[in-house]
N, CA, C and O of each residue as an XYZ file, in Angstrom:
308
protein
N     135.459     -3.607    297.871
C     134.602     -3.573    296.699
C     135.178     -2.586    295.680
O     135.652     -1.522    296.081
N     135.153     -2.953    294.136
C     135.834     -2.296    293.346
C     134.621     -1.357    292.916
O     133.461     -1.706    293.136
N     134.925     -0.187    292.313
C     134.120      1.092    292.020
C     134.331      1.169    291.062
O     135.211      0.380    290.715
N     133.831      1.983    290.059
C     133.485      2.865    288.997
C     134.843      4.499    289.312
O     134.896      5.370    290.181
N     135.630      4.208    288.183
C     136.566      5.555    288.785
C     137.940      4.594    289.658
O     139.033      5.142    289.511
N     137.967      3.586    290.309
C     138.918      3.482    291.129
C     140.184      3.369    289.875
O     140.050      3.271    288.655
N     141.425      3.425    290.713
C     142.643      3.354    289.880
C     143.249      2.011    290.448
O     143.536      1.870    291.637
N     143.402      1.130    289.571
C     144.606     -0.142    289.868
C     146.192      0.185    289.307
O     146.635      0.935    288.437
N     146.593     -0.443    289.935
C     148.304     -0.607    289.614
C     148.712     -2.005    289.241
O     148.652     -2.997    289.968
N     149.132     -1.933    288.007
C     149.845     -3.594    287.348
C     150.479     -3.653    288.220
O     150.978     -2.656    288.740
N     150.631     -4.732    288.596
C     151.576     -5.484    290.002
C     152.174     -7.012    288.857
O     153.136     -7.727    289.137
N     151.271     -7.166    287.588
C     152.436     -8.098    287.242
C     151.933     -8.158    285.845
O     150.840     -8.724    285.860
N     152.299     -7.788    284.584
C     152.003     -7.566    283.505
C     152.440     -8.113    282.702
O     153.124     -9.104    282.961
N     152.155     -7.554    280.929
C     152.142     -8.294    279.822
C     152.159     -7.944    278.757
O     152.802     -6.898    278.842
N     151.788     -8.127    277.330
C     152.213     -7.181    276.437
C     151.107     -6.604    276.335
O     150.905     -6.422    275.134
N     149.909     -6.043    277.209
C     149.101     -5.659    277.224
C     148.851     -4.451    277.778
O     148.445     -3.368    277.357
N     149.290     -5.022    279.133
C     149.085     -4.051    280.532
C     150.946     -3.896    280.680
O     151.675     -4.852    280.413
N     151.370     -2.846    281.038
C     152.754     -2.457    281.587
C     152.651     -2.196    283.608
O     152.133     -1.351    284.338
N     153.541     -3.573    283.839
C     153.758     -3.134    285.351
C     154.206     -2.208    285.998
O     155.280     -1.784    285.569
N     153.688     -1.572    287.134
C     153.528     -0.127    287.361
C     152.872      1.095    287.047
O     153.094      2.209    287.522
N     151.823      0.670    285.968
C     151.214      1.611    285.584
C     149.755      1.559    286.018
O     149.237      0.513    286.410
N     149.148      2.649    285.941
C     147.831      3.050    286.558
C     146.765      2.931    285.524
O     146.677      3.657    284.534
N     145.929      1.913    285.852
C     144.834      1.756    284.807
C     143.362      2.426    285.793
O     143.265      2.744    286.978
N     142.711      2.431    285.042
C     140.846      3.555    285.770
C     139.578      2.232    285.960
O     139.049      2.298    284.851
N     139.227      1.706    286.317
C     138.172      0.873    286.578
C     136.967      2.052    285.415
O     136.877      3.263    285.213
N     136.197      0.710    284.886
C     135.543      1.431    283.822
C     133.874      1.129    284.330
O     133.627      1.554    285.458
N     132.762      0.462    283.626
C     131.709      0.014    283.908
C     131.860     -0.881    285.000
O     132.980     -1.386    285.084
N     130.894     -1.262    285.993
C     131.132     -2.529    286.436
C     129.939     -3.288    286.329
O     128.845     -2.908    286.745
N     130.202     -4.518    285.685
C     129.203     -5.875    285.276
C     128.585     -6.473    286.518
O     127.398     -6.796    286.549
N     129.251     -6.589    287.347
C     128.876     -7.505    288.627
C     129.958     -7.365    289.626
O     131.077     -6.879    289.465
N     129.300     -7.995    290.930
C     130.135     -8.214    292.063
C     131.612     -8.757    291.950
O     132.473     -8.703    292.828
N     131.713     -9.240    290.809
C     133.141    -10.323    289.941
C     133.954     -9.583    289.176
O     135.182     -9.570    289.249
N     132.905     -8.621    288.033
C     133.292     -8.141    286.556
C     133.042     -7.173    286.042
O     131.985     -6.860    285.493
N     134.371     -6.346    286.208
C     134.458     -5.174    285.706
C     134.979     -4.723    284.310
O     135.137     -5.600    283.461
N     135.244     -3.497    284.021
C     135.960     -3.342    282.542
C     136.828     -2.018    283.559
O     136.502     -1.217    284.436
N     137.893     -2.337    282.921
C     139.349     -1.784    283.271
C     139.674     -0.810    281.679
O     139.629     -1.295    280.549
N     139.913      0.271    281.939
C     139.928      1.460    280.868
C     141.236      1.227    280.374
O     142.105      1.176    281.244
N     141.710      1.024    278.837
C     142.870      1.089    278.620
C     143.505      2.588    277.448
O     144.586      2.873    276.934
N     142.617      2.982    277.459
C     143.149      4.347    277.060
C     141.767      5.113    275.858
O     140.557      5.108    276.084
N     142.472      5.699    274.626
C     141.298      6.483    274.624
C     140.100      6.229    273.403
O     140.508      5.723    272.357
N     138.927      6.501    273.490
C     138.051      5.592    272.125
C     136.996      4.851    273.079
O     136.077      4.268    272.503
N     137.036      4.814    274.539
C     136.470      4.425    275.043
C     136.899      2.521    275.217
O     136.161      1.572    275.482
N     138.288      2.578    274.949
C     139.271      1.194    274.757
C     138.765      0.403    276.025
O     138.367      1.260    276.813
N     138.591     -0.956    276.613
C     138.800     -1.321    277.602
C     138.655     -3.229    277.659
O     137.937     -3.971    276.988
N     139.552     -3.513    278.627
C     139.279     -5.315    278.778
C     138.507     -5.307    279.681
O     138.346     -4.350    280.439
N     137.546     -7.038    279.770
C     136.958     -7.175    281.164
C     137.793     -7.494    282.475
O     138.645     -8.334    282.185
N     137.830     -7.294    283.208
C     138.663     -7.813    284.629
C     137.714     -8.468    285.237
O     136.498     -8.328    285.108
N     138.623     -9.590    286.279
C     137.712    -10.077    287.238
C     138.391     -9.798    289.011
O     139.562     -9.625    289.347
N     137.211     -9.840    289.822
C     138.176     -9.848    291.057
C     137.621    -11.204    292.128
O     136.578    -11.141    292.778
N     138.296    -12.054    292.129
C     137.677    -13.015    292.982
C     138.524    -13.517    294.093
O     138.594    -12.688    295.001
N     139.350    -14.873    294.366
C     139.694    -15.319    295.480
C     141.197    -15.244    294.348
O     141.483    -16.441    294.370
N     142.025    -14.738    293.632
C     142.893    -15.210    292.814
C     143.356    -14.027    293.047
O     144.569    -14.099    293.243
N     142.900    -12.811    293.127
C     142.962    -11.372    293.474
C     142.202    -10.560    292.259
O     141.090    -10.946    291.900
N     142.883     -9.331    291.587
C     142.131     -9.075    290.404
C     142.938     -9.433    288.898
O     143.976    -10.087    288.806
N     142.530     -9.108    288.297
C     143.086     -9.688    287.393
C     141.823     -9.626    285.622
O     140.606     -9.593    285.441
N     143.171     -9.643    284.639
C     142.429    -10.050    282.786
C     143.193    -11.058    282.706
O     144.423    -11.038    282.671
N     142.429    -12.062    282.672
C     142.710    -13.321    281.823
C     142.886    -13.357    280.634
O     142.071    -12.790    279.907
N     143.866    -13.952    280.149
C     144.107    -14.485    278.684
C     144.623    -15.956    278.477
O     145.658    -16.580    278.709
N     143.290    -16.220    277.880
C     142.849    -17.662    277.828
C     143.958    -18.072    276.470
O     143.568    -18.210    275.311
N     144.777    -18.157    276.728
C     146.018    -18.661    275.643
C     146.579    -20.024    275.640
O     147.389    -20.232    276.543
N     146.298    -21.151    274.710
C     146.460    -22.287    274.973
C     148.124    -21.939    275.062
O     148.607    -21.749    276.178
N     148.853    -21.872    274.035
C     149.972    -22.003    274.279
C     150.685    -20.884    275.103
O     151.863    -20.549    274.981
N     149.919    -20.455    275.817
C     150.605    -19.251    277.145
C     151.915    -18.379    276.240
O     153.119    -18.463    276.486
N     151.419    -17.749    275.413
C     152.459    -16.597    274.686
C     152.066    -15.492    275.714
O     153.007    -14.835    276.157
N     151.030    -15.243    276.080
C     150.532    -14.048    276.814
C     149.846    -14.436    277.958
O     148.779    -15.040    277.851
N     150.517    -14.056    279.469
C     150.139    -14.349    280.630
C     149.161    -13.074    281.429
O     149.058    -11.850    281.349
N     148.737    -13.839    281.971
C     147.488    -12.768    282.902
C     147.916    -11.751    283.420
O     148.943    -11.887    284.085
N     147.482    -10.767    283.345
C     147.269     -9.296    284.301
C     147.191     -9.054    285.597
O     146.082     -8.559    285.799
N     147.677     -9.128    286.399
C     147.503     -8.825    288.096
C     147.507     -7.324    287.974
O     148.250     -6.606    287.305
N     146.108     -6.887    289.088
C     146.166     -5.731    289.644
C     146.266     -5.316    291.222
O     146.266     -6.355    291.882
N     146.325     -4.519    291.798
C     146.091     -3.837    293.241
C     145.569     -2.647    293.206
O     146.060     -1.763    292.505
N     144.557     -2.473    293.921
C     143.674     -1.391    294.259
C     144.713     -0.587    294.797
O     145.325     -0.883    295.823
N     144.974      0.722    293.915
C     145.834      2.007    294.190
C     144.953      2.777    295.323
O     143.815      3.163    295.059
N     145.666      3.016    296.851
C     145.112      3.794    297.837
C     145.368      4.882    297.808
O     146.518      5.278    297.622
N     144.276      5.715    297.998
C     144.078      7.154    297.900
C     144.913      7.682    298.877
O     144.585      7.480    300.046
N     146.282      8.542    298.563
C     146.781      9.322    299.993
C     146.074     10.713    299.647
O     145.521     11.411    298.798
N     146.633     10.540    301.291
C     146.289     12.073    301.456
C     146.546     13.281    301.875
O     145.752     14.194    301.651
């Protein structure tokens, strides 16, 4: 289950999101839909996490800009 505070890692990015980098889980909408923090102003997209993994869609007919993959960054310790 995704949290409020957790950190994801782009695992496959775009001109949006940069792969490898650490984004903050922001509000969360529902069991599905969250908002993913993109920096400062209180900036952020919605994410979803379902059977596809997580992920921001960008509904782009002509696919100039492809979807966002994330992974839940594990806390070491």
């Amino acid at each position: 289950m995704i949290k409020s505070g957790d950190k994801l890692i782009c695992t496959c990015g775009n001109d949006f999101f940069i792969e490898g980098s650490v984004y903050t889980v922001g509000s969360i909408i529902s069991d599905k839909f969250f908002q993913i923090n993109v920096g400062a102003n209180d900036e952020y997209w919605y994410a979803t996490k379902d059977s596809e993994g997580i992920y921001v869609r960008f509904n782009e007919e002509d696919h100039l800009v492809n979807d966002a993959f994330f992974a839940l960054l594990k806390h070491q310790c």
